[in-house]
Structures are given as structure tokens and as C-alpha cells.
N, C-alpha and C positions, 0 to 999 in steps of 0.2 A: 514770720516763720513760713519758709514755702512749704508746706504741711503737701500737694497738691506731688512736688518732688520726693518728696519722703514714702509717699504711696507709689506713686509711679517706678521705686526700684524693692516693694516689697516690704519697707521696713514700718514697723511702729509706731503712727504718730505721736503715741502718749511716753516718750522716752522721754528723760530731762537731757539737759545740757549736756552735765559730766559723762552720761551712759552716751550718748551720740559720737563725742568726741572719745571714747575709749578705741580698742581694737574690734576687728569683728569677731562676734562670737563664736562658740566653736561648729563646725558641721551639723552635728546633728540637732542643736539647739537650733539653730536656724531651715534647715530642713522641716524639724517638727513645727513650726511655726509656719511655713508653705503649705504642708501635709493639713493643719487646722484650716486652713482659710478653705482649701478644695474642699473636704468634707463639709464646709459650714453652706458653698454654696451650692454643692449636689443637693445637702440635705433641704434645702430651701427651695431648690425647683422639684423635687420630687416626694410626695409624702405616699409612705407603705410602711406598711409592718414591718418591725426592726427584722424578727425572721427571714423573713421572705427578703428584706435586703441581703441577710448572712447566705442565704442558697443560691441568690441570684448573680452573687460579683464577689470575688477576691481579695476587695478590701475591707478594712478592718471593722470590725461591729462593735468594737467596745467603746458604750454610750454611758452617759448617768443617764440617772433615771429622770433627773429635772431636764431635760436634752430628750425626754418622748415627745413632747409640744413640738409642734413644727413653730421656728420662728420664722417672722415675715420682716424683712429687710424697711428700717422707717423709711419713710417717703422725704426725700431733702427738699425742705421748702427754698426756694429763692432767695429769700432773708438769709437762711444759713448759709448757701452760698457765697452768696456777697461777702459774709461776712470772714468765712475762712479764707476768698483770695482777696480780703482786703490787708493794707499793710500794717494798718494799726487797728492787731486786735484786742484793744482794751488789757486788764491784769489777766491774770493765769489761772481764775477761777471761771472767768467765762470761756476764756479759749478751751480750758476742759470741760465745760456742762457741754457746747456745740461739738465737741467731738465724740463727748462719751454718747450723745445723741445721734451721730451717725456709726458710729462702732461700740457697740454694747461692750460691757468690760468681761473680758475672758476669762474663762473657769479652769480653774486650776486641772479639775479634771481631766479636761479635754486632752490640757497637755501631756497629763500623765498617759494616755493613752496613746498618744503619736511616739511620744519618746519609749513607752511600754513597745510596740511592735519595731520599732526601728533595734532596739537593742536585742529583742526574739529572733530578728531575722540576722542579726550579726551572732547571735548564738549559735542557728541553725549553720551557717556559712563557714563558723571554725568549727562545729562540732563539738561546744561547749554546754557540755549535757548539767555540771553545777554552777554555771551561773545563772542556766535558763529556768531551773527550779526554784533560784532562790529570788527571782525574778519574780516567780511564777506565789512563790509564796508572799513576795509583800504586795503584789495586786491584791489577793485573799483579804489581806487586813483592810483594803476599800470598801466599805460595804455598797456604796452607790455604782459600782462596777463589775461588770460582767465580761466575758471574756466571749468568743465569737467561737466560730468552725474553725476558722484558719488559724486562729491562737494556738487551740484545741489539737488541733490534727501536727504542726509544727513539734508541739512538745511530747505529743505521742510520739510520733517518729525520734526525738532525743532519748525518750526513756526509754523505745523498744530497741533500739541499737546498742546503748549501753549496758542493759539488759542481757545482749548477748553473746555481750563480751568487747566488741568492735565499731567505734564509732567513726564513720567518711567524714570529714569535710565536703559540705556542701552549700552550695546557694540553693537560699528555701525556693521551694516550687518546682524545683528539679526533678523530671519525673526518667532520669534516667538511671535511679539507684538501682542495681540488680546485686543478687546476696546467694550464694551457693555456702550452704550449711551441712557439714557432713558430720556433726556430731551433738547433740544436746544437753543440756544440763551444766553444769558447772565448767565441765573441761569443752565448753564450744570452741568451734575452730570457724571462721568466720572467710571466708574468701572474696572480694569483689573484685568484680568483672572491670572496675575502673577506678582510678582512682587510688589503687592500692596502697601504693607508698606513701598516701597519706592518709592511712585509716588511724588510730589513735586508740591504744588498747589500754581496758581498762580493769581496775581490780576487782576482786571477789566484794569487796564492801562496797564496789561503787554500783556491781550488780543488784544486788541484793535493796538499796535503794534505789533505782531506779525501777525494777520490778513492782514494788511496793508503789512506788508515785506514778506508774504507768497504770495501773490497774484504777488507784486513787482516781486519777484525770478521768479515764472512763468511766467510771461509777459515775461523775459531776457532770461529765456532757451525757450521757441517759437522763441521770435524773429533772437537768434543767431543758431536753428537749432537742437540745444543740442537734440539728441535721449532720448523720453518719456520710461519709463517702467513703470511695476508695482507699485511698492513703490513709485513713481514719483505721479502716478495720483492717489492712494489713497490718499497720501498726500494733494492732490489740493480738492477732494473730500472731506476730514476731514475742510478745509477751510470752503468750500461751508456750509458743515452742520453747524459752528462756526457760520453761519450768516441767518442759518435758508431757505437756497436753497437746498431744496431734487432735485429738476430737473437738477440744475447743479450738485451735487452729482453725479445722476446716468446719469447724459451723461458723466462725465469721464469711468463709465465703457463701455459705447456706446464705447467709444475712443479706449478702447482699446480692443476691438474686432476687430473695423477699422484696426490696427496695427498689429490684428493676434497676442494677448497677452492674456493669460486663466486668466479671473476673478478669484478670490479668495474670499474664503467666505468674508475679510474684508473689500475687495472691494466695497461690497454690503451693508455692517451695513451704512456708512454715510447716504446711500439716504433713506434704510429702518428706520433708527432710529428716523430719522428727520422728515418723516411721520408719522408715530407714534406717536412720540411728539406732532404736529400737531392735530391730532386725523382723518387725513384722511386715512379713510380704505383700501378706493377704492386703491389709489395710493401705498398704504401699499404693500396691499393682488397683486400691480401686479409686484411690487420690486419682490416679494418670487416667483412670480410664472416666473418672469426672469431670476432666480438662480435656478430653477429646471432645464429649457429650455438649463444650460449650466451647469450641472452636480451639480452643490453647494447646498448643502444641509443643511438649517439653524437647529443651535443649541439651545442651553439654552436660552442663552441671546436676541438672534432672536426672539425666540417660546413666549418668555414671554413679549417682546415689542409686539407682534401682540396679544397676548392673551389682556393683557392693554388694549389695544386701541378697540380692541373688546368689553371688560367688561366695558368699559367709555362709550362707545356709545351702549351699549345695542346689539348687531350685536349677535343674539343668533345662528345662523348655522356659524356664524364664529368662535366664543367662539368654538361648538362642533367639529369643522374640525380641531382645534388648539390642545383642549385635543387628538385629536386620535392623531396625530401630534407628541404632549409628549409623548403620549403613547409607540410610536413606536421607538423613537429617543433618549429620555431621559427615560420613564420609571419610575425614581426615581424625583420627580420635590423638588426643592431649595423651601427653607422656603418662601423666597419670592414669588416665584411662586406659591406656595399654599396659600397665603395670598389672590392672586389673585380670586383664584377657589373660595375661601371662600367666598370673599366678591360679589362675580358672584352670585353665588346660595344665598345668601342673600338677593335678588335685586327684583323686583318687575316686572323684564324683563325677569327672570328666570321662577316665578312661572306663570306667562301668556302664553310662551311656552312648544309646547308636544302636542302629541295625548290623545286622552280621550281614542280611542277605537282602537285596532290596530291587526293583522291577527297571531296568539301567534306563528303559526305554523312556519309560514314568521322566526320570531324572533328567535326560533329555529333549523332552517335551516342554517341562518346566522351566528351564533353563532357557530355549530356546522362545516360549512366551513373555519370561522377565524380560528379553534383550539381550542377553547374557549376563555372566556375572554372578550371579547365584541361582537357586531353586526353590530354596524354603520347604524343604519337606523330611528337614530335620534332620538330627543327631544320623550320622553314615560309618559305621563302622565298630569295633570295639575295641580296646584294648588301650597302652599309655600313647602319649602324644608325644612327637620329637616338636620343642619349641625352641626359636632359632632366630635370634635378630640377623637381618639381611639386606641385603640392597637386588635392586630390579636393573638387568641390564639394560644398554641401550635397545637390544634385539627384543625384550619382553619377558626374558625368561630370569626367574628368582633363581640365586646364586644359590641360596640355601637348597632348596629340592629338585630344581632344575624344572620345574612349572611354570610353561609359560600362560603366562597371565594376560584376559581377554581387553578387546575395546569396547567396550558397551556401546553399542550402539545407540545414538540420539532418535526419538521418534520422527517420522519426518511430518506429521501431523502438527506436533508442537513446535517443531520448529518454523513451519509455516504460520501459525498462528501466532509466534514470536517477532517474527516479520514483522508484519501485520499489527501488532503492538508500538512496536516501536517506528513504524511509518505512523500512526495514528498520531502517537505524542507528539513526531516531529513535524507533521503537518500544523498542531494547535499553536505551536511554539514559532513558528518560523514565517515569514512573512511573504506578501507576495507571491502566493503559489511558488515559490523559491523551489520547496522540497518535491512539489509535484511535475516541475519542469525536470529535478534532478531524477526521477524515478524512470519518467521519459527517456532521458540520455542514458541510462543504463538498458534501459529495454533494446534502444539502437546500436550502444556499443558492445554491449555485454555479450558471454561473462568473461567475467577473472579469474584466475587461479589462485592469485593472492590481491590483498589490500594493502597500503601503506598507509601510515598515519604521517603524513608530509611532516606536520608541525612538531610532533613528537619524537621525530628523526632528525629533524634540522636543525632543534635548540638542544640537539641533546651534549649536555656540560657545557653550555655555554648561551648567551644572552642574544645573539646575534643568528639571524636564519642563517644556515648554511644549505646552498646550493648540492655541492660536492658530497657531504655527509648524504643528504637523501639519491644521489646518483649510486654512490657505492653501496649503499642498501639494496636499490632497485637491483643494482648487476648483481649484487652476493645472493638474494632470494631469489633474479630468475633462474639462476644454474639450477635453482633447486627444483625447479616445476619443470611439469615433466612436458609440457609445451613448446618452454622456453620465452613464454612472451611476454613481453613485460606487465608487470602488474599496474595495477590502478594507484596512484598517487592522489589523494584528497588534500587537498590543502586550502587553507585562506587566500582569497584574491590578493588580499594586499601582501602577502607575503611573496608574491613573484614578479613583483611592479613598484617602478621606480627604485633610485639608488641603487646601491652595489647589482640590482637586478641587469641593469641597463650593462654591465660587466660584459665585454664577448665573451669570456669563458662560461659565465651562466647564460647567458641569452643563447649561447648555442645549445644547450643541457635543456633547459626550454624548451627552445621550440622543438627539439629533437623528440622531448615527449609530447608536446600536443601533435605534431603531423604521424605520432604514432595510435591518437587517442587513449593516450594512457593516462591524462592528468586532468582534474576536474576541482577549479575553485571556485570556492562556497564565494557567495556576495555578500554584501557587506549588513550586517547585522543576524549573521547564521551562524548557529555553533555546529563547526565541523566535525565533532564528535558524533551527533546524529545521522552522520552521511558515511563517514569510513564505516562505522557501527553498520546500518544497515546493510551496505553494497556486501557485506564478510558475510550477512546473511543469509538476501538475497541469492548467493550468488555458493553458497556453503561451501567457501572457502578460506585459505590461512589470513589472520588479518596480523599486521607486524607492526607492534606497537610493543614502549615499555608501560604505556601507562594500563594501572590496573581499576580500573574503571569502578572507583571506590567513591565519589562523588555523589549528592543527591542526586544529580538527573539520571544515574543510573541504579538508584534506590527503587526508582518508579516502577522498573522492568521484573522486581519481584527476586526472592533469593532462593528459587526452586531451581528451574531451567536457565539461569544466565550464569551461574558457575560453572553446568556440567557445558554448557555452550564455548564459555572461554578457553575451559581445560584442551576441549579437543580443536583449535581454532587459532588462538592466539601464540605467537610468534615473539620472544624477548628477543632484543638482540644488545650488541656492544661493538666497542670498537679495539683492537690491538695492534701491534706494530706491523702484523703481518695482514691485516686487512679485516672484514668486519666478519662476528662473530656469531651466530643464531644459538638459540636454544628452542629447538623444536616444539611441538606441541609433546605430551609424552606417550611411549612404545604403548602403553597400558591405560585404561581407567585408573586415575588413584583415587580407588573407593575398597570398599571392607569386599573381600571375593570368597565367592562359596565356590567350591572346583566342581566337579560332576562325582567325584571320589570321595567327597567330604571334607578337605583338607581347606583350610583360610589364610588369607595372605590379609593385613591389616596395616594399613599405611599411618604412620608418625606424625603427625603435624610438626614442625619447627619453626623458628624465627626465621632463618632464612627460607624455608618455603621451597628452595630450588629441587627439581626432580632429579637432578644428577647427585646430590648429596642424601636426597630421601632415603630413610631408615623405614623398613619394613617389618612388622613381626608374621613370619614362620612357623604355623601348626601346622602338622602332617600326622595323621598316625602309624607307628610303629609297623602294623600289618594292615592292608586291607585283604579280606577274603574273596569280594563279590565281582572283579575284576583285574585285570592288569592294566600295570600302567603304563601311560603313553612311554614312548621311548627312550623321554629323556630321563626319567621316573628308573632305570635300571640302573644310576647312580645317586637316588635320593638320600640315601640315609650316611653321608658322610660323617667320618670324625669330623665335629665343629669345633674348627680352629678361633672361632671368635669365643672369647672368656662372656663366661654367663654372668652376666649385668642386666638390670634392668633397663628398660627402655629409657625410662628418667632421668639415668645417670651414666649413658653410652656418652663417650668424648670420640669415639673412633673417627680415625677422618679417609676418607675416600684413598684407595689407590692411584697412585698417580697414573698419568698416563700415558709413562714411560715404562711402570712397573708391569709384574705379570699379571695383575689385577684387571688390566687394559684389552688383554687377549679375549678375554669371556665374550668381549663385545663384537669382537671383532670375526671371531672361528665358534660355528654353530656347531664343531664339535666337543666332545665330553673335553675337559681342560686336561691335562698331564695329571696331575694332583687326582682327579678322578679315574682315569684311567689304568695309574699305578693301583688306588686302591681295590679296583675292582679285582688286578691281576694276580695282588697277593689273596684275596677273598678265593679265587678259583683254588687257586694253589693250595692257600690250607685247607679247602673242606675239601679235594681230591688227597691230600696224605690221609687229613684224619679217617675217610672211608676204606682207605688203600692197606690201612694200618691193623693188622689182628687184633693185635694186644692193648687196642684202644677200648673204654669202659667208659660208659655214661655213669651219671652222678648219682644218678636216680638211687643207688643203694648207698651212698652216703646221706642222703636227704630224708629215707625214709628211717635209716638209724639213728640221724639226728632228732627225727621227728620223737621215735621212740625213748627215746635218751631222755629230751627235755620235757615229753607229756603233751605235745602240741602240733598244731598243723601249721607247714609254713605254705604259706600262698602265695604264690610268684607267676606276672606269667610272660612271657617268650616273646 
């Protein structure tokens, strides 16, 4: 028997005949039989406390207890050699004493233990929260077996999901689960950020045990020592919230501070979401202010649980501290979140707060320190709100009120220091002083007015570089600079040599841009994304690309200052039958704006994303006192011809731009539609003044007061 071949692909020398000659067994049978061999010989070159192996590594700690002894590998004499690559080894009682002497005969255990996590992690992967328990229960009947951290922490996370209603499909170890919880207790409502369409909802009785077995597990890893982590006591904290305990929520994060373990934003949603639910503020607002105190900084789903609970309880400085909040973090607020805003300013707590009379100068000062765009110095006016879904034309100005809406200006500090950032990565990354040669050519040729992204214009729909495609881009964006000179073309060396290059039609398109110095290819092992990127920065100007620079290497650059960077910078374009197509950078910031007046414009996020279809929401109030408005502000309070819907559930679709719709953009006068209205406005309050035998209501109002016993409060 070549017993020497039988090890050499893995498999078992003590098989007989019939089991060799069967089929191969299944996956994980054989799996767990690879899985054994690696732990048998980690466990043999390294002896430590079983613990301290469970803290130190990822794989699985479930040992017997006769498996504490380190065993030591026998020593093969020479004789046994011989004897096993000899050919004739005697009958079948000696060929197994010389084997079972170099392979001790495996324990049943061991196996139950490979195939034990192999089947937990297939658990955890469909989100099969009863068979991981019942998994979990006939280990229990082992008694020589113990269960590890990562067993531990696996099946928490099963029982706290199902617990709260909603379990992901996930491969275990995934630490990209994120959970936005706006409700607790029996009727949770469970949101994720991914993965959605395959969350897997489950019953009130499945809750109810798993609550019960999640809490069980906890009690067992405490009592036997098991080391807590992260994902551990989020786990136990998603419990807590299942039963409507924010306090126990946030003292697992207490815990693991204790431990000297970084919170994580998710850490923080159970005990926030759960106050929230609740409708207590206080407790809310000191969850968020615990996650600032250790760097976390709440998101979407965060911002819009405390904005909630704000707008339910009327809390009007908390409402406004929440929009600056958006403002700054999100920017673009979810339908749903705007649903919110809407129905805030709608409210009767809305129009009660605000100053009547306020220091304009103050407000302008402010205003002019932020950058523009808002003030932050709070609630400005009194009285009901006009709320108004709208769109932003292409000139700046909302169609709703006729305010035109500012450009925040970019710091020029940070964006120097942006630069700066992104020269530093591209130098570590890039070879051959490559990036520092190229920083030179810009200093001698520079600057531009606009960038191209050669490669992302050349393949655009289609596999094949095209010459012509980036020529007709260059020509359609220089009309637009107010120059006239041609922009900077970044492209791949090899993308303009050899083959169709060698074309007169492109060779002359070519060199037409290099004797212009307008084109500059990267060498070979450069990503040119590093180089169009900078020179748009460098040089603060339009850079024309569709790609939206959603990639790791631009993870690096951080998600504070390279959003508001692209917004006002980058350049889409396309292509139509009558020649190529731009979509500017846009007329406005699209960010949440506080006016000088008090009035907020609030931008939509959507799937398509495009600024020309962007839905805005529209608060103005009804009067202000403390000023007049600018002039376009002499037509704000139109009849809204758009039907009141909420932002969530608008299907409106843009005017075409043949329609009248199209004029707004075009004539920075008041439109027709505004104009009539103003003219019938003059007209009736010159009759009703003109008029003798005209009588205010005021004495029907106060008869009816009389009448029914009561004060009616209304006001103008």
C-alpha cells in the first residue's frame, strides 16, 4: 500500500479497502478533517493558556479537556520507515500498530468541534438563528466541551437580531452590519443600511426565544470568563433594546470602555434608538453627546431618530441644533427625513417659535464667518410657515419663494492642505519620482481652467479608446471657459501609442494637443486618477469626468472636504446626436441653507442624484417683521400650484424644456404666473379700501366668540 501517497493528498491512512474505493465524501466532512490536522499541529508548536489563545486569534477554542496536555509528535525511528515504504508489509495488525504509532487515533471530539463551527458559520451566513441554537444546545449535552469567544459572540449576534425582529444574511466576521432602529418593543421596525432585501423577518414567538437564549448565552460566557469584545456586547445591547432597556443598552458601552475597547458608532444606536422610541429627549440628546465625548459621530439614521423625537415633543432648539447637524454631516437629507422637516414646520410649536425683532447686523456677521449659508443663531421670526416642495433653477433662485440660494464658499486653507494630502498619497504610491516630475510640468505649464479625465472620456460606452470622443469634449468645455484655452487632457501613455493611434486622423488630434501643451501621459505603472485629481486641485478648477470617485483610493482622502470639493468642481458629461452634453457643477450649494431672514431650503437626496431633477423642500414664514425682502421676495407667497405630498411620495417629473417651466431659467424676471398674481393682489386691496360699505369680520368673530363661550385664536 503506498500509504506515503495517501498522505501526500490529505487523506487517511487507516481507511479500508471498501471506504477508499467509495466516492469522496462530502465538503465539510473533509474540510473538518484539514481544519483537525492545522489545529493538531499549531497546537503542538505552541503551548499557552487555552484563554489567552481564545483573545489572541480567531480560530476556534473548542478543546476537550483530555486535549489541555500538549502532545508531542512521536519521533519516526528508521525501522518504521523502512518498513512503511516497504512492499511487503507483513498482515494488517502490524501495518496498523506502525501507523497508529505515527498518527495517534483521533477523538471523536475534536471532530465534533470542526464540524461544530463549520455548521455555526453556515448559520451565521443564511441567518439561520433555529438551527444555530439547536446546534448550540446539543454541544451543551458534551460535557468534555466548551465553547470559545467566537462561538459565543456568533450566536449573540443570531439571538440579538432575531430578537428584534430582523435577521441579515451574513458571512460571520462581517463587521459591516449597520441597523437603524426607530421603534422598540414588540412592533420594532428594523432598517439596514445593506443588504436589505435579504433581511428575513421573524415571528413574535421566535422573538421571545431568542431574547430568552440571548441573555441565557450571556449569563454562560460571564460566568465561565469567556473574554467580552465588541460585537459581544453590542450583541447584548441589541437585546436590551428588544425589551425596551436603553440604560442597559448603554452601560454595555460603559463596559467596554471599562475593558479599554473603542465604541463604535453601533454600539451606540441600541441605547440611542431606544430613547428615542421612548420619546425621552433628555436621555436621547445625552447618548449623542457620549459619542461625541469618544469620537463617534452620528449619521443619517442617528440624526433623524433624534430629529423624531424632537418633532413629537415639540423640543424647537433641539429640532434646530439637529438640522445644523444634517447640515453638516449629511447635507443631502433621505425622503424620510424630510418628511420629518415637513411635518416640524407644519406644527403649531414651529410657528410659536423665533424672534420677532433681531440685530440684522449680528445675522450678517454670522453668516458671513460660517462662509455662508447659514448663521445658527436661531429660530428668526414668528408666526405659521409656507412649506413647499420645489426645485432650484438653473440661475440659483427657488421657484417656490424666489430666493436665491448661496455658493458656500470652500476654505482656501483646506483646500490647500487637500492638495497637499493627496500629492503626499500619490507620491508613496507611484514610482520613480513619476508624481514629482509631474508636479514640475504643471508648475511650467500651468494653470488650467478645466481638467479632463482622458480615459474616462475615451471609453465612454464602449471598450475601445476613442481619439474623437475626447477631442469633442476638449472643444464643448473650451467654449465654456472664459479663456478659451484648451484644457488639460491626463491620460495613459499607452493609451495614445501604437495602433489605431498611428491613424492620421488621430495622430493629427495628437500632436495638435501636445505642441499645444495641453496633454500629459502618466508612465507606465501610474494610476492617472492621482494626477487629473490633483492638477483640478492644484489649479481650482472644473475637472470633467463621469467617474464618481467612489473607489478605495479615494476612501483615503476622507468624507468631510472631498464631497463639498466635487460638488463645486466636477463636471458630468454625455453624448447626443447634436454633439456633447455637460452638466455643470450646480448654481447653489446643495446643502440644508439658513437665509439671513430665517427661511430654509432643504435638498432631497434621490437615486438619480442629478441637480436638474433635485427636489427641494421650501420653509418660509408667512410674515416677517424685522426686515424687507430682497426683491425677488415681492412675489414669495404664491398660490402653490404643486399638490401637497410629501417629499417620499412626489412622482413629479421636471418641465420639459420646451415647456413654460423652462422660461424661469432663462428671464431673471418675475414669470407671467407671478406677475398676474401680484396685479390682481393690487387691484383687490385697492377696491376693498375704495369701498364704503366694506366691514371687517372682527364683529362676527367676536359674536361668535360670544355665542359658543370661547376664544378663537387665529393669526394673519
Amino acid at each position: 500500500i503506498d500509504s506515503d501517497k495517501k498522505m501526500n493528498h490529505g487523506l487517511s491512512p487507516l481507511r479500508s479497502r471498501e471506504e477508499r474505493i467509495k466516492k469522496k465524501s462530502d465538503f465539510n466532512s473533509l474540510m473538518g478533517e484539514k481544519m483537525e490536522r492545522q489545529y493538531r499541529r499549531r497546537d503542538s508548536d505552541v503551548v499557552e493558556p487555552r484563554r489567552k489563545r481564545e483573545m489572541g486569534s480567531g480560530v476556534s477554542s473548542l478543546r476537550s479537556k483530555d486535549d489541555e496536555k500538549v502532545e508531542t509528535k512521536p519521533k519516526r525511528s528508521k525501522g518504521s520507515r523502512d518498513i512503511i515504504r516497504g512492499k511487503k508489509m507483513g498482515n494488517k495488525s502490524d501495518k496498523s500498530e506502525v501507523i497508529e504509532e505515527k498518527y495517534p487515533k483521533k477523538k471523536k471530539l475534536d471532530m465534533v468541534e470542526v464540524q461544530f463551527r463549520i455548521q455555526l458559520d453556515q448559520c451565521s451566513k443564511r441567518g439561520d438563528f433555529s438551527t444555530a441554537i439547536s446546534l448550540y444546545d446539543s454541544v451543551q449535552k458534551e460535557e468534555n466541551l466548551e465553547l470559545g469567544q467566537y462561538h459565543y459572540t456568533v450566536l449573540l449576534y443570531l439571538c440579538s437580531s432575531a430578537a428584534v425582529g430582523v435577521v441579515t444574511p451574513m458571512k460571520s466576521g462581517n463587521d459591516s452590519r449597520t441597523f437603524s432602529i426607530m421603534s422598540v418593543g414588540d412592533d420594532v421596525v428594523e432598517g439596514m443600511s445593506e443588504r436589505e432585501d435579504c433581511a428575513l423577518r421573524v415571528d413574535d414567538n421566535v422573538k421571545r426565544i431568542a431574547r430568552m437564549k440571548g441573555f441565557e448565552i450571556y449569563e454562560k460566557m460571564c460566568a465561565e470568563k469567556i473574554p467580552l469584545n465588541e460585537a459581544a456586547l453590542t450583541s447584548v445591547a441589541r437585546l436590551a433594546m428588544s425589551i425596551g432597556d436603553g440604560e442597559m443598552a448603554l452601560q454595555m458601552v460603559n463596559t467596554m470602555k471599562e475593558l479599554g475597547i473603542n465604541p463604535r458608532l453601533r454600539s451606540y444606536g441600541p441605547a440611542l434608538f431606544t430613547f428615542c422610541s421612548k420619546g425621552d429627549v433628555e436621555k436621547a440628546f445625552k447618548v449623542e453627546e457620549h459619542m461625541l465625548e469618544n469620537g463617534v459621530y452620528p449619521e443619517g439614521p442617528e440624526l433623524e431618530a433624534l430629529l423624531k423625537v424632537s418633532v413629537e415633543t415639540g423640543t424647537a432648539d433641539k429640532v434646530y441644533y439637529v438640522l445644523h447637524k444634517l447640515r453638516t454631516s449629511v447635507r443631502k437629507v433621505s425622503a424620510s427625513t424630510a418628511d420629518l422637516i415637513e411635518k416640524w414646520f407644519g406644527s403649531k410649536a414651529a410657528s410659536r417659535v423665533g424672534k420677532r425683532k433681531w440685530d440684522q447686523a449680528l445675522i450678517l456677521e454670522a453668516v458671513k464667518n460660517g462662509g455662508g449659508g447659514w448663521h445658527g443663531q436661531g429660530w428668526l421670526g414668528k408666526g405659521n410657515w409656507a412649506v413647499k416642495i420645489t426645485y432650484v433653477g438653473a440661475d440659483g433662485y427657488c421657484e417656490g419663494c424666489g430666493e436665491k440660494l448661496v455658493t458656500i464658499d470652500l476654505d482656501p486653507i483646506e483646500t490647500e492642505n487637500f492638495a497637499k494630502c493627496v500629492a503626499s498619497i500619490a507620491m508613496k504610491r507611484e514610482k520613480n519620482s513619476s508624481f514629482q516630475r509631474f508636479q514640475k510640468w504643471l508648475d511650467y505649464y500651468g494653470p488650467f481652467e478645466a481638467v479632463v479625465d482622458g480615459a474616462n472620456v475615451g471609453l465612454f460606452t464602449q471598450k475601445s479608446f476613442s481619439v474623437s470622443k475626447v477631442n469633442a469634449i476638449v472643444n464643448g468645455i473650451r467654449q465654456r471657459l472664459p479663456s478659451k484655452k484648451l484644457p488639460l487632457i491626463i491620460v495613459h501613455h499607452k493609451r495614445i501609442e501604437g495602433g489605431k493611434m498611428e491613424e492620421p486622423a488621430n495622430k493629427k488630434i495628437i500632436e495638435k494637443w501636445k505642441n499645444a501643451d495641453a496633454i500629459f501621459a502618466t508612465p507606465t505603472g501610474s494610476n492617472d486618477d492621482w494626477y487629473w485629481l490633483y492638477a483640478a486641485i492644484k489649479f481650482k478648477c472644473l475637472l470633467v469626468t463621469n467617474d464618481e470617485m467612489r473607489d478605495h483610493i479615494f476612501q483615503l482622502l476622507g468624507n468631510d472636504f472631498f464631497p463639498r470639493w466635487k460638488e463645486r468642481h466636477q463636471v458630468h458629461f454625455n453624448f447626443s446626436e447634436w454633439g456633447p452634453e455637460f452638466e455643470m457643477p450646480p448654481p447653489c450649494s446643495v446643502v440644508i441653507q439658513e437665509s439671513e431672514c430665517g427661511h430654509w431650503h432643504i435638498p432631497v437626496a434621490s437615486e438619480q442624484d442629478s441637480e436638474r431633477d433635485r427636489t427641494w423642500l421650501c420653509a418660509t414664514r408667512m410674515h416677517v417683521e424685522n426686515q424687507d425682502f430682497p426683491k425677488r421676495h415681492e412675489d414669495a407667497h404664491l398660490p402653490n400650484n404643486m399638490k401637497s405630498k410629501s417629499p417620499s411620495k412626489i412622482m413629479k417629473q421636471r418641465p420639459s424644456d420646451h415647456g413654460e417651466g423652462s422660461k424661469i431659467h432663462e428671464n431673471t424676471q418675475p414669470p407671467p404666473a407671478q406677475e398676474t398674481y401680484r396685479n390682481l393682489r393690487n387691484i383687490l386691496s385697492a377696491s376693498l379700501l375704495s369701498n364704503s360699505n366694506y366691514q371687517t369680520p372682527i364683529s362676527d368673530i367676536e359674536n361668535a366668540e360670544k355665542l359658543s363661550g370661547c376664544t378663537i385664536d387665529f393669526q394673519i
